[in-house]
N, CA, C and O atoms as CSV, one atom per row, in Angstrom:
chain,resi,resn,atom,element,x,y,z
A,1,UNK,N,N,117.767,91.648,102.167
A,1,UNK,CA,C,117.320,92.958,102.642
A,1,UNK,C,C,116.766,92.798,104.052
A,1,UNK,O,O,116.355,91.695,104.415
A,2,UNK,N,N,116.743,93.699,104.740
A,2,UNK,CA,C,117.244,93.581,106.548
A,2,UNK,C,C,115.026,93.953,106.597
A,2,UNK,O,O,114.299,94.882,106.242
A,3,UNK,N,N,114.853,92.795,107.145
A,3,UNK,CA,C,113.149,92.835,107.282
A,3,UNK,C,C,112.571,93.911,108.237
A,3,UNK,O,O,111.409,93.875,108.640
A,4,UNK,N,N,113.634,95.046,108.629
A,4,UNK,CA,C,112.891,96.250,109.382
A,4,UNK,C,C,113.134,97.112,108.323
A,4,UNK,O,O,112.624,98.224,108.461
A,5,UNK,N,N,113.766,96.922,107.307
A,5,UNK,CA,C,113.504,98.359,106.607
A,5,UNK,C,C,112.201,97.680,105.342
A,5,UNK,O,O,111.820,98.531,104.538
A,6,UNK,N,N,111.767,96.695,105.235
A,6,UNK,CA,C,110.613,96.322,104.411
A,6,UNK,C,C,109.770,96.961,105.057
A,6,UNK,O,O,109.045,97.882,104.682
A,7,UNK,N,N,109.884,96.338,106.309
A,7,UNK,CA,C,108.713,96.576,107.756
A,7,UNK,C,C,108.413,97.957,107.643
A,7,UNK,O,O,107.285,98.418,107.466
A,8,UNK,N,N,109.568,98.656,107.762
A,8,UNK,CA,C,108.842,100.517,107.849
A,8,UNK,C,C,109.009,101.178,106.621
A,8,UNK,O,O,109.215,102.387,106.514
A,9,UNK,N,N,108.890,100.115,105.394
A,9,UNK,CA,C,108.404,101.092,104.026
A,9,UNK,C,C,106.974,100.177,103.879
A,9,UNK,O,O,106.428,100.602,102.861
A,10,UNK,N,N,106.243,99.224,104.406
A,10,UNK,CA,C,105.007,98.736,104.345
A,10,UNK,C,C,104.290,99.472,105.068
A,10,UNK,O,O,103.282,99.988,104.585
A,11,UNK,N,N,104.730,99.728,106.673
A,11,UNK,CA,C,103.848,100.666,107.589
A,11,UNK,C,C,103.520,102.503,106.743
A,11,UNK,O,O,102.541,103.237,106.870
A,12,UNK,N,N,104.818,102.704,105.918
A,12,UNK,CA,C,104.735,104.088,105.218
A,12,UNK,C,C,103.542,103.855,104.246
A,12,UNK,O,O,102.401,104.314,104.180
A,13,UNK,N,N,104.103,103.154,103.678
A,13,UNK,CA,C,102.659,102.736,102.467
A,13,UNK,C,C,101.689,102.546,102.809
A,13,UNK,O,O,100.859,103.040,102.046
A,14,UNK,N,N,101.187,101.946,103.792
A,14,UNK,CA,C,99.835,101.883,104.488
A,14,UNK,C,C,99.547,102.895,105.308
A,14,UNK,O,O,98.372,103.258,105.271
A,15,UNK,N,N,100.452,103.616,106.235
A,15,UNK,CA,C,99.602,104.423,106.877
A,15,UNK,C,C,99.190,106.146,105.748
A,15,UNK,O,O,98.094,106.646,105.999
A,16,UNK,N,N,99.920,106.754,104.833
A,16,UNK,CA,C,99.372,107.542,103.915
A,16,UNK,C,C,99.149,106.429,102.497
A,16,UNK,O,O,99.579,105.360,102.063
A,17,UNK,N,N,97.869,107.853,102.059
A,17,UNK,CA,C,97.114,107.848,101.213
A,17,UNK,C,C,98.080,107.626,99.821
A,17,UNK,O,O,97.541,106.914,98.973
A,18,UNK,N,N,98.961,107.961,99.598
A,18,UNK,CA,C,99.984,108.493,98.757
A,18,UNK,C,C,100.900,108.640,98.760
A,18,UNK,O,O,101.304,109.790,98.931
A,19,UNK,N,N,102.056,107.290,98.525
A,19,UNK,CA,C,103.341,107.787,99.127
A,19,UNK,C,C,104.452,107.651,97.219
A,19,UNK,O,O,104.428,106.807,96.324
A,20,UNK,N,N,105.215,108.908,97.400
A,20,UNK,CA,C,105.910,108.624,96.935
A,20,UNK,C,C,107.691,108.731,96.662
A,20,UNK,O,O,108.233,109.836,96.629
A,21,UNK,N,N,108.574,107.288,96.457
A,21,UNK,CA,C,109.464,107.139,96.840
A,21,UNK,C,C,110.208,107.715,95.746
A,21,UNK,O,O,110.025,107.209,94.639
A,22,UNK,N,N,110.924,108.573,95.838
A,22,UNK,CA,C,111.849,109.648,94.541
A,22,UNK,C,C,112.988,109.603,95.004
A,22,UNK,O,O,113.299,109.191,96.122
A,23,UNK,N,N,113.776,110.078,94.074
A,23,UNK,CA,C,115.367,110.954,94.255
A,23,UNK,C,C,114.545,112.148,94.497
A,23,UNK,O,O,113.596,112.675,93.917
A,24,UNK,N,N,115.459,112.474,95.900
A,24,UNK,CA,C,115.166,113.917,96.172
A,24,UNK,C,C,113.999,114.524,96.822
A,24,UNK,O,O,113.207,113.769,97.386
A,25,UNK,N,N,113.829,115.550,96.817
A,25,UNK,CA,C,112.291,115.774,97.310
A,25,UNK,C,C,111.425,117.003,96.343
A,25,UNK,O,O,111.866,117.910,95.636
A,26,UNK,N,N,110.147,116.617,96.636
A,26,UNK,CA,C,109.494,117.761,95.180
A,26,UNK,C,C,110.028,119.034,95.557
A,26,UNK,O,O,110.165,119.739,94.557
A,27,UNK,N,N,110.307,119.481,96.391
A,27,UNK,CA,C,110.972,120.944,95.982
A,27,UNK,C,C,112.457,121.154,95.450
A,27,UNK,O,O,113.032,122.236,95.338
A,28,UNK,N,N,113.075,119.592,95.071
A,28,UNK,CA,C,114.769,119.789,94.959
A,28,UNK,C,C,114.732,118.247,94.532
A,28,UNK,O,O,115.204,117.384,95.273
A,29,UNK,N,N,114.037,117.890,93.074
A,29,UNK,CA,C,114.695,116.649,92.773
A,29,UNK,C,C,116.057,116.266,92.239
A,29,UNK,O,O,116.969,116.801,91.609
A,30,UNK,N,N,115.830,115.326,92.674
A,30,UNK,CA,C,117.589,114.848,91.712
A,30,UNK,C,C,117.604,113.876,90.830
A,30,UNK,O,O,118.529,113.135,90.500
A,31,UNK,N,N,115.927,113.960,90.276
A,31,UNK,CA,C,116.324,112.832,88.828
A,31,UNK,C,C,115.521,113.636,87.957
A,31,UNK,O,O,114.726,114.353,88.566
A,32,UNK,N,N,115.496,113.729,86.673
A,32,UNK,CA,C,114.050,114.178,85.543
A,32,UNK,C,C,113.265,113.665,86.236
A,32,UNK,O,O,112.598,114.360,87.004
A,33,UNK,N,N,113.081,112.097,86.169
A,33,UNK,CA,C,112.039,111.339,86.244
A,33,UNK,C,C,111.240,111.258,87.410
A,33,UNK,O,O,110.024,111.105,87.297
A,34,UNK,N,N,111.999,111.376,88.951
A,34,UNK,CA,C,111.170,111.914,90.175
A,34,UNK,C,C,110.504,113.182,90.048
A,34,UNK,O,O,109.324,113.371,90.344
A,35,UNK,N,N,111.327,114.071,89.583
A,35,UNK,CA,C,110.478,114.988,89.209
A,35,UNK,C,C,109.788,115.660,88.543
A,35,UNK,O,O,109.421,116.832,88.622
A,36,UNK,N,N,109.472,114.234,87.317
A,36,UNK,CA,C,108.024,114.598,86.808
A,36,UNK,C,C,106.993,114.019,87.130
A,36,UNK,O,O,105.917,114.163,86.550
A,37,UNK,N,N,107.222,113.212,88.204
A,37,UNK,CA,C,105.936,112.373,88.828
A,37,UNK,C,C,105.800,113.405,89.841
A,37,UNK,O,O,104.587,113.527,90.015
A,38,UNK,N,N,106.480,114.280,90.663
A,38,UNK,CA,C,106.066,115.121,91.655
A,38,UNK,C,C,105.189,116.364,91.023
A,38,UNK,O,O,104.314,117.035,91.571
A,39,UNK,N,N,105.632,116.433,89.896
A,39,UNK,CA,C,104.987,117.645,89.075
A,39,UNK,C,C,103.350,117.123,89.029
A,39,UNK,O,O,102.359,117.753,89.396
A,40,UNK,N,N,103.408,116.104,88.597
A,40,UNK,CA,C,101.973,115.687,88.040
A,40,UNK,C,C,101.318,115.400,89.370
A,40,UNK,O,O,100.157,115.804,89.310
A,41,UNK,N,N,101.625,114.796,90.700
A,41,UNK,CA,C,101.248,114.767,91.925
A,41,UNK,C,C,101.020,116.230,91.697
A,41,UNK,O,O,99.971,116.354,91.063
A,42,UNK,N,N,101.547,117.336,91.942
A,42,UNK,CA,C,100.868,118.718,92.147
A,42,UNK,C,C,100.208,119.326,91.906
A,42,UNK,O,O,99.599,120.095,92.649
A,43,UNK,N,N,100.005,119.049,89.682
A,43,UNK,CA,C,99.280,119.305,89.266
A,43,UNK,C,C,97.899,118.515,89.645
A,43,UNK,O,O,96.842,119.138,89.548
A,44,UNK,N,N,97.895,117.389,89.999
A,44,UNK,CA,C,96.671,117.056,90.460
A,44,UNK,C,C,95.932,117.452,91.757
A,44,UNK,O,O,94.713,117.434,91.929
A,45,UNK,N,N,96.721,117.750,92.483
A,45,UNK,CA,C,95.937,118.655,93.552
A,45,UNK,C,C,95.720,117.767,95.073
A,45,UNK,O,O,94.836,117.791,95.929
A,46,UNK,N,N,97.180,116.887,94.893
A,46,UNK,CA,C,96.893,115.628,96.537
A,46,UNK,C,C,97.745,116.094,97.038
A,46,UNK,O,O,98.575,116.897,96.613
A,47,UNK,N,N,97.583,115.487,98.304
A,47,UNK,CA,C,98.682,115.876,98.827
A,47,UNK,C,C,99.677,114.630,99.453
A,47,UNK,O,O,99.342,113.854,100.348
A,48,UNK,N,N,100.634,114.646,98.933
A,48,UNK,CA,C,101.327,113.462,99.635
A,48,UNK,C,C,102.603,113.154,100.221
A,48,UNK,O,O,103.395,114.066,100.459
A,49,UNK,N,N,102.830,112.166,100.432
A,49,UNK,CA,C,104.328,111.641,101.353
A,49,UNK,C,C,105.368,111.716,100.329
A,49,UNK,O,O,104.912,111.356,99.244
A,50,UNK,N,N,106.482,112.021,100.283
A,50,UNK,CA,C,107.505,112.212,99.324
A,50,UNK,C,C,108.715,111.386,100.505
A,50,UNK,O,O,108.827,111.905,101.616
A,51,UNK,N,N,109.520,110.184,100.196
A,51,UNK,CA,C,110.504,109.565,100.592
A,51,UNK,C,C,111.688,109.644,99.639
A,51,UNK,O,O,111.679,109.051,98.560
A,52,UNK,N,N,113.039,110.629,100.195
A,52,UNK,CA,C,113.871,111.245,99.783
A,52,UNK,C,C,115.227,109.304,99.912
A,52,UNK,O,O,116.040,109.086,100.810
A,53,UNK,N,N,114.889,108.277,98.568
A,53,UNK,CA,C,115.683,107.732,98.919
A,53,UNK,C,C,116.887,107.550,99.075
A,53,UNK,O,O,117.327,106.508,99.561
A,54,UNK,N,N,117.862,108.850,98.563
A,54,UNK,CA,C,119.077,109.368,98.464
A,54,UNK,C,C,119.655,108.978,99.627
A,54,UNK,O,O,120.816,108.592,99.763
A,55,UNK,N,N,118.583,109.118,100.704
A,55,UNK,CA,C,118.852,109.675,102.227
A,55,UNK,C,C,119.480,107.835,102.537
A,55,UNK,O,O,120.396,108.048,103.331
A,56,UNK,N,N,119.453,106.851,102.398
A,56,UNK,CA,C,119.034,105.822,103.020
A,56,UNK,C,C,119.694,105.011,101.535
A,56,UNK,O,O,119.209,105.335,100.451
A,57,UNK,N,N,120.659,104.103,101.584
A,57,UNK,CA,C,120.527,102.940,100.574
A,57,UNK,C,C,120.107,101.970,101.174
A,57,UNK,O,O,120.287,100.921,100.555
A,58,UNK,N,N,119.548,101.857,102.262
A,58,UNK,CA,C,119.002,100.499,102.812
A,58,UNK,C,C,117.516,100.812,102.008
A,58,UNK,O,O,116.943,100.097,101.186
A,59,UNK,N,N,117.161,101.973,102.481
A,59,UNK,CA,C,115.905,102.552,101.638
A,59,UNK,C,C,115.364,102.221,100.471
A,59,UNK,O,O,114.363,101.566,100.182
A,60,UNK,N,N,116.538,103.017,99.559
A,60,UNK,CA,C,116.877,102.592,98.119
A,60,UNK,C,C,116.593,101.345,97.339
A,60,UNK,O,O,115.877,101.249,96.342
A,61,UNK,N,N,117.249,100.434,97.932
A,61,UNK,CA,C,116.918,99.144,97.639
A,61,UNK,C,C,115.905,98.634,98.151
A,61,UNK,O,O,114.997,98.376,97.361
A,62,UNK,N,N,115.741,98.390,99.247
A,62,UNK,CA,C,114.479,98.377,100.037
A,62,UNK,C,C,113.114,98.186,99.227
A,62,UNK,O,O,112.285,97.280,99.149
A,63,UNK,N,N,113.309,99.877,98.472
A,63,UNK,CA,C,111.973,99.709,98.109
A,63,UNK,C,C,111.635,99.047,96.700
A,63,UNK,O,O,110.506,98.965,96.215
A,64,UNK,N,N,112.648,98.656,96.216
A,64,UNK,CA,C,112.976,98.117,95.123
A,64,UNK,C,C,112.578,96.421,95.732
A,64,UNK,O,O,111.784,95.812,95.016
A,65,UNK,N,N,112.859,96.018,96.415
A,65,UNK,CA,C,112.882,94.682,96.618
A,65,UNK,C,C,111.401,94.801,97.120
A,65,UNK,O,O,110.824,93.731,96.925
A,66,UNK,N,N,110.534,95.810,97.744
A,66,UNK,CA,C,109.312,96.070,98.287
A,66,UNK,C,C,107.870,95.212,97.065
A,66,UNK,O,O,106.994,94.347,97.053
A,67,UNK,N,N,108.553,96.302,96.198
A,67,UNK,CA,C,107.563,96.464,94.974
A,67,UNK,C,C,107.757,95.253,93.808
A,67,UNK,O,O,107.051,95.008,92.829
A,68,UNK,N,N,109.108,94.527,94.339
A,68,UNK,CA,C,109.729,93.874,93.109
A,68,UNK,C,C,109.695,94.662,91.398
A,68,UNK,O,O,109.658,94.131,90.288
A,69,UNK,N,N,109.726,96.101,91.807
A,69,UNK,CA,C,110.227,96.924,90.823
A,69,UNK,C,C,111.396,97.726,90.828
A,69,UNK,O,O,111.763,98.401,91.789
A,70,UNK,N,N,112.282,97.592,89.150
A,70,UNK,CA,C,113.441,97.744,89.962
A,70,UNK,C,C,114.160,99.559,89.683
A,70,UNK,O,O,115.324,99.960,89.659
A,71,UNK,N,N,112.926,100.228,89.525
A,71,UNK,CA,C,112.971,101.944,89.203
A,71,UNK,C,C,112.667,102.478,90.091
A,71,UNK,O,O,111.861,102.004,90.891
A,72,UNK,N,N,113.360,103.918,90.252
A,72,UNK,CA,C,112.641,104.968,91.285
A,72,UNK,C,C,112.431,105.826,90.239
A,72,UNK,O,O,113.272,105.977,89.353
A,73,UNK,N,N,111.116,106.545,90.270
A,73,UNK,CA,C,110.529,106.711,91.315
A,73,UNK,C,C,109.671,105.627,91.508
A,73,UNK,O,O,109.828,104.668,90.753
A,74,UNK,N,N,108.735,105.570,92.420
A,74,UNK,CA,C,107.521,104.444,93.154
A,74,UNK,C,C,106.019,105.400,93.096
A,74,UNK,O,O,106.106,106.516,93.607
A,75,UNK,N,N,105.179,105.152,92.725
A,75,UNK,CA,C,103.819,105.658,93.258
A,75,UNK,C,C,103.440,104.545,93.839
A,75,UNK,O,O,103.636,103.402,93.424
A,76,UNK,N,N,102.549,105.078,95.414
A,76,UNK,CA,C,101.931,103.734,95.829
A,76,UNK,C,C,100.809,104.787,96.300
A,76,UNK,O,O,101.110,105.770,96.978
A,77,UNK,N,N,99.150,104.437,95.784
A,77,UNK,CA,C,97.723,105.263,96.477
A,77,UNK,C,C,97.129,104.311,97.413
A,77,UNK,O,O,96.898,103.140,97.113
A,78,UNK,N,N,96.980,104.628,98.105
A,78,UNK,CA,C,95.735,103.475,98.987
A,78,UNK,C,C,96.500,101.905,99.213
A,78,UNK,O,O,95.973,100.795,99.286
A,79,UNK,N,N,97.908,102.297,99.285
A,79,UNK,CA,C,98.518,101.255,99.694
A,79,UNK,C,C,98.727,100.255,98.536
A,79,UNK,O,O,99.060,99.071,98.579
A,80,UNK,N,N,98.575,100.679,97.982
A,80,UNK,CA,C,98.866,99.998,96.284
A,80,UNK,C,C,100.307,100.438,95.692
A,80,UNK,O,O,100.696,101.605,95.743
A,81,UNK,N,N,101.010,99.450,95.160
A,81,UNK,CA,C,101.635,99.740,94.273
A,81,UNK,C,C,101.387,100.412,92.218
A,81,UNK,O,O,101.242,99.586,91.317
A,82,UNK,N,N,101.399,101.719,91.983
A,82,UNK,CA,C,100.940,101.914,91.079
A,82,UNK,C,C,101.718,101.774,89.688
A,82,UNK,O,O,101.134,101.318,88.706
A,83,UNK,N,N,103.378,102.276,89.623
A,83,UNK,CA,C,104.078,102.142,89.251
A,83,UNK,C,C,105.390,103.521,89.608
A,83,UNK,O,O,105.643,104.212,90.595
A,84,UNK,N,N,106.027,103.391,88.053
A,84,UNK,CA,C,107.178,104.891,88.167
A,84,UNK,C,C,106.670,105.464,87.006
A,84,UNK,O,O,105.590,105.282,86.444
A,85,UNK,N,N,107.797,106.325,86.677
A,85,UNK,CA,C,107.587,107.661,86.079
A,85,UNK,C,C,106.832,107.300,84.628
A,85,UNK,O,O,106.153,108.238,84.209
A,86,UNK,N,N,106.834,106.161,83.832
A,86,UNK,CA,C,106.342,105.642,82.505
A,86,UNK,C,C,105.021,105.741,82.827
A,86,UNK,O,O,104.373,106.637,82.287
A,87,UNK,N,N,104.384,104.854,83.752
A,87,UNK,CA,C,103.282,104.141,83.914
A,87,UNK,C,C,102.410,105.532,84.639
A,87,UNK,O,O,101.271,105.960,84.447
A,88,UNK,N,N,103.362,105.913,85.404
A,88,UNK,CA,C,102.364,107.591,85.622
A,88,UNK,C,C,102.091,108.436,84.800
A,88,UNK,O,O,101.022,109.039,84.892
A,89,UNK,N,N,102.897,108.674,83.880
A,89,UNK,CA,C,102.793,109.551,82.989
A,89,UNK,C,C,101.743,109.326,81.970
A,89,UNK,O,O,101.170,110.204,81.325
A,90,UNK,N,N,101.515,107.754,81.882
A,90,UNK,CA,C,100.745,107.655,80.737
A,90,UNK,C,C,99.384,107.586,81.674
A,90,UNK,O,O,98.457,108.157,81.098
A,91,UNK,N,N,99.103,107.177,82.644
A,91,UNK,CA,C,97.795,107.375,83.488
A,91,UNK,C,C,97.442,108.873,83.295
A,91,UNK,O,O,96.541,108.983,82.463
A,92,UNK,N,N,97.892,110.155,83.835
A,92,UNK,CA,C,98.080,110.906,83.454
A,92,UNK,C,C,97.490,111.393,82.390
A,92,UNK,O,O,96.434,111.995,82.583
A,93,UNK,N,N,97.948,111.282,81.148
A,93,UNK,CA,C,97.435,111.431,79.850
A,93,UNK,C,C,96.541,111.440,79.666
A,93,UNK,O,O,95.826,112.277,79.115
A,94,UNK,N,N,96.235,109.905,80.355
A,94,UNK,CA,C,94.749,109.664,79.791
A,94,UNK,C,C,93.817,109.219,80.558
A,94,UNK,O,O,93.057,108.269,80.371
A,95,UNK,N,N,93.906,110.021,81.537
A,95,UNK,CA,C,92.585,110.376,82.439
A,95,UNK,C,C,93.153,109.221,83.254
A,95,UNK,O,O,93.800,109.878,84.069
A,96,UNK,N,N,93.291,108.344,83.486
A,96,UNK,CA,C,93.491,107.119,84.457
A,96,UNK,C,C,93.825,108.186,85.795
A,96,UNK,O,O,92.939,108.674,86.496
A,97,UNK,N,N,95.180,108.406,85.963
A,97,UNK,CA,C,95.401,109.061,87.139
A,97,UNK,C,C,94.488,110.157,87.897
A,97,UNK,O,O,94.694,110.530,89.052
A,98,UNK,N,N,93.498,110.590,87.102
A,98,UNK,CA,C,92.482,111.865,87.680
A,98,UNK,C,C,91.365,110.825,88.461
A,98,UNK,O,O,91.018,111.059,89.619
A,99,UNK,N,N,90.904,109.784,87.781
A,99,UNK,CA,C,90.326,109.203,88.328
A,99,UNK,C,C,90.453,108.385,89.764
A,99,UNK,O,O,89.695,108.373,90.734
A,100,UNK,N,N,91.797,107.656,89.502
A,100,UNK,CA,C,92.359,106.886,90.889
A,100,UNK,C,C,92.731,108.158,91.980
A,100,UNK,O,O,92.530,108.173,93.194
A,101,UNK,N,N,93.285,109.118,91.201
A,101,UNK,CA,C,93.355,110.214,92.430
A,101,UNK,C,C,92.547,111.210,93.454
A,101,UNK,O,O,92.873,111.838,94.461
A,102,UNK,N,N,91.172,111.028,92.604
A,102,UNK,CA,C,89.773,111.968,92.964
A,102,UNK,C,C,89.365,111.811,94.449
A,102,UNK,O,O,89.178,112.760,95.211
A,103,UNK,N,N,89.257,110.599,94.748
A,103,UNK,CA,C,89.186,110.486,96.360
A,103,UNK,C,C,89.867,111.339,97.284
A,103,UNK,O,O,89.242,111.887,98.192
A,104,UNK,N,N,91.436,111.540,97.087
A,104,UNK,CA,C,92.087,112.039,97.764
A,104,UNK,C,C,92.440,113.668,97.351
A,104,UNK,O,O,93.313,114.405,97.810
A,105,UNK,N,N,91.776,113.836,96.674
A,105,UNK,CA,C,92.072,115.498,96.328
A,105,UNK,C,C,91.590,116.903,97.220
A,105,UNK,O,O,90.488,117.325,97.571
A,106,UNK,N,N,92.903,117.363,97.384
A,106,UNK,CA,C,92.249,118.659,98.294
A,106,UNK,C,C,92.304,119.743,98.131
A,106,UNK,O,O,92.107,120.597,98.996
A,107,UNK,N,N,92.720,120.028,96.428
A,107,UNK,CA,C,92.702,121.105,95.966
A,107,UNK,C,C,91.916,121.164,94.573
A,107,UNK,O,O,91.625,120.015,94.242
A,108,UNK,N,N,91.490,122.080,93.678
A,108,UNK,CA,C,91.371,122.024,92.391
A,108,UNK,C,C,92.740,121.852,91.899
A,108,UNK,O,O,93.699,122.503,92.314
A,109,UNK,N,N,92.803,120.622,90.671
A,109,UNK,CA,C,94.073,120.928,89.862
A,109,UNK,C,C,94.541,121.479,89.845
A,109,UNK,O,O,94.291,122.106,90.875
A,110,UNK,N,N,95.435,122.036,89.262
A,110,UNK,CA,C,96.568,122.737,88.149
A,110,UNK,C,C,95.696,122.706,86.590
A,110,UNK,O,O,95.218,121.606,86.312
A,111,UNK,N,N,95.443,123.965,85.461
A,111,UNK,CA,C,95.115,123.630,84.610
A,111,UNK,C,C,96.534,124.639,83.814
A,111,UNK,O,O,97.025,125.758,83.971
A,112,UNK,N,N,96.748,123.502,82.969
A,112,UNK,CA,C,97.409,124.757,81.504
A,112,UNK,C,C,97.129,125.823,81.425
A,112,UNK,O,O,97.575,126.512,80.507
């Protein structure tokens, strides 16, 4: 994998709070699974970077070889790798994700 496209998905990850790498973008995904991690990003009330890797297979892989994970979607907060759509969902559930996300919140939730 070509060390400028690591290079400018590390600078992405570090310079926002919240980046996340999907099929598609939250207003027009192109997987279930990107877009139920964008859902739950909304419902929580951050605001963040959405990387459309459709756009890019250098990308694609890229960020796969980034994280040494080999799913899209990607959550990364505070420059962390968090996981994909499993590992969010269950944070989520159960309070984990409200918590890691509270720093960066600039809205009230979403409630049922």
């Amino acid at each position: 994998m070509s060390e400028d496209i690591l290079s400018q998905i590390d600078k992405t990850v570090k310079e926002h709070d919240i980046v996340l790498f999907m099929k598609g973008t939250p207003e027009f995904p192109q997987c279930g699974f990107s877009q139920r991690v964008a859902a739950i990003l909304d419902r929580m009330g951050v605001t963040y970077v959405a990387i459309n890797v459709l756009l890019d297979p250098r990308v694609r892989q890229g960020i796969k070889d980034y994280s040494n994970w080999p799913t899209i979607p990607q959550l990364y907060v505070g420059g962390e790798f968090i996981g994909g759509c499993d590992i969010v969902t269950e944070m989520y559930e159960s309070g984990e994700l409200e918590t890691l996300l509270s720093p960066y919140r600039n809205k009230d939730p979403v409630t049922d």
